[in-house]
C-alpha positions in Angstrom: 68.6 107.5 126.5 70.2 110.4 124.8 70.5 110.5 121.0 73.1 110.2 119.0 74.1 113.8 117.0 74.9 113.7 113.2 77.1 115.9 111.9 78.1 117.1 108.3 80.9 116.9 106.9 81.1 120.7 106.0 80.5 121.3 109.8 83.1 118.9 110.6 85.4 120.5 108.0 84.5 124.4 109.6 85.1 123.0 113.3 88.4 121.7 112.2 89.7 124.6 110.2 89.1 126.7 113.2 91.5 124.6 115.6 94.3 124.2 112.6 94.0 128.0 112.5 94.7 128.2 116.2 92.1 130.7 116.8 91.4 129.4 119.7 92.2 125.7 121.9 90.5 122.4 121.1 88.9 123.1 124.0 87.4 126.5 123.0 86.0 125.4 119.7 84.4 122.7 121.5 82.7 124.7 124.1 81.7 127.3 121.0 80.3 124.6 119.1 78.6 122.3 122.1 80.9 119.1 121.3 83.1 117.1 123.1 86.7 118.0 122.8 87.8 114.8 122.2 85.7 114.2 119.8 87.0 117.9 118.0 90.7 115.7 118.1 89.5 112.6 116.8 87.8 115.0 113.9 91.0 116.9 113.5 93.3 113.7 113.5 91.2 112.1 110.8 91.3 115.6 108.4 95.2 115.3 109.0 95.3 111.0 108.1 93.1 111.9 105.0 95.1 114.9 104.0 97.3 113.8 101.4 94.5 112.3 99.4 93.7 115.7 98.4 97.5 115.6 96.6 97.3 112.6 95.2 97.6 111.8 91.6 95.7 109.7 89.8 92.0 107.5 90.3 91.3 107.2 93.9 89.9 104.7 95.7 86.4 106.0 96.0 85.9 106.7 92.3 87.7 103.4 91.5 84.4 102.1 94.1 82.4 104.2 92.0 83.2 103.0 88.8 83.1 99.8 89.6 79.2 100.2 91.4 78.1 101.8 87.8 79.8 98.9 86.0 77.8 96.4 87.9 74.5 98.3 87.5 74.7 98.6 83.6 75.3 95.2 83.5 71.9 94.5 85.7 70.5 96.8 83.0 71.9 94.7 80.2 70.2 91.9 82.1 66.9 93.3 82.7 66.6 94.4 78.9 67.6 90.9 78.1 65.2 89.1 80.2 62.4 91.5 79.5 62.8 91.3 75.8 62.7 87.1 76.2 59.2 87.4 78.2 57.7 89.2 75.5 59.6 86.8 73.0 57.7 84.0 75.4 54.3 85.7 75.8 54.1 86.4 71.8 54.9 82.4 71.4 52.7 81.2 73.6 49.6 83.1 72.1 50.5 81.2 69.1 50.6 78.0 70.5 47.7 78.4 72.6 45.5 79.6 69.7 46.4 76.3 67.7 44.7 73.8 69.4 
């Protein structure tokens, strides 16, 4: 079974540029770069959806994501100070007790 290739976004981005720059065909870059054309024109086809995110004004989606990720691990932090500072609450109590009897 053959394995599947990873590829980076910069080398996505550089393999796309190239055929948007009509350079050379889809075909061409492909055979350059050892890739299937098709998947060059699925690459270049998503860089053309995405495009007018670059433009846009305003929060996007992924940093709206990412604000709401670091939202939800400060409050797991809130928790864990909370929760730590009742154990040793607990653990100073219980010497007390247990020392009593």
């Amino acid at each position: 079974m053959k394995k599947r290739n990873r590829y980076s976004a910069e080398f996505k981005t550089k393999v796309v540029l190239e055929v948007l720059r009509e350079e050379a065909t889809v075909n061409e870059v492909a055979a350059r770069h050892e890739i299937s054309p098709v998947m060059v024109s699925r690459w270049k086809q998503d860089f053309i959806d995405r495009a007018p995110e670059v433009f846009k004004k305003g929060v996007s989606e992924s940093e709206k994501e990412l604000a709401r990720e670091q939202e939800h691990v400060a409050d797991l932090e809130r928790k864990v100070g909370q929760l730590t500072y009742e154990v040793d609450w607990l653990k100073k109590k219980s010497k007390g007790i247990f020392k009593r009897k």
